[in-house]
C-alpha positions, -999 to +999 in steps of 0.1 A: +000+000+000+011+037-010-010+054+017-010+053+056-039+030+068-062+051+089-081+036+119-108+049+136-105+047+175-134+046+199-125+052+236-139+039+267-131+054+302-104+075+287-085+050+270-085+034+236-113+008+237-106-023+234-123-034+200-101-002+187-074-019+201-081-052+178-088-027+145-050-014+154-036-045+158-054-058+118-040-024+103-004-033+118-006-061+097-015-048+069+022-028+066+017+007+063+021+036+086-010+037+104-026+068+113-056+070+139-084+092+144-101+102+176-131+121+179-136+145+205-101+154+214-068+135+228-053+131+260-022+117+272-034+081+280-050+082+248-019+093+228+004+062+252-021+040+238-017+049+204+020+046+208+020+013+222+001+003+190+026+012+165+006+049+156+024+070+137+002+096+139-028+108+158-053+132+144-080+145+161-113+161+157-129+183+183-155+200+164-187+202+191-210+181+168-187+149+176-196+151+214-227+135+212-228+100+188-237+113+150-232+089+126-230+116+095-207+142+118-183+113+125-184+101+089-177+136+082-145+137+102-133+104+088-140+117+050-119+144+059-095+124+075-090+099+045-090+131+022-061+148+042-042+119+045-045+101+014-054+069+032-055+034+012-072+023+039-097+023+067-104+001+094-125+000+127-136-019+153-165-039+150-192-021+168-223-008+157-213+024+157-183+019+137-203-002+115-226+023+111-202+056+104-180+030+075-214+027+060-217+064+058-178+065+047-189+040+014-214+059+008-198+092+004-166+078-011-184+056-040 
């Protein structure tokens, strides 16, 4: 792959969750640079997290509409994501939510 892969990460009492974990762990193994999104803003445990995953690099988006779940506003913030980073690839855990905001991602990006 040319691009980074780009994950989406979900956190759960201020950490990366656990299924976001897993999704970090596929893209390792897909050998690119892997580049993470979080919604809602980074903190330090987050950002240890990331680096004990092999993350490259951490971008965040704080924009107020990501505070409460929005399917559309956090496929938003992934399309721009991908579009900014030229990702090959995106991967996140398998939770309804994430499920749900890839759906949007297809969507937009067919």
């Amino acid at each position: 792959m040319s691009g980074p892969v780009l994950v989406l990460v979900e956190r759960e009492d201020g950490r990366i969750s656990l299924v976001s974990r897993e999704a970090l762990t596929v893209a390792a193994r897909l050998g690119s640079e892997i580049h993470a999104l979080v919604l809602g803003g980074v903190d330090d445990a987050v950002l240890a997290d990331a680096r004990d995953y092999g993350v490259a690099v951490v971008h965040e988006a704080t924009d107020e509409e990501l505070g409460r779940y929005s399917a559309a506003a956090w496929a938003s913030a992934l399309v721009a994501c991908v579009k900014t980073t030229n990702a090959t690839a995106v991967v996140a855990g398998g939770t309804p939510r994430s499920t749900e905001v890839l759906a949007h991602l297809a969507a937009r990006c067919a």
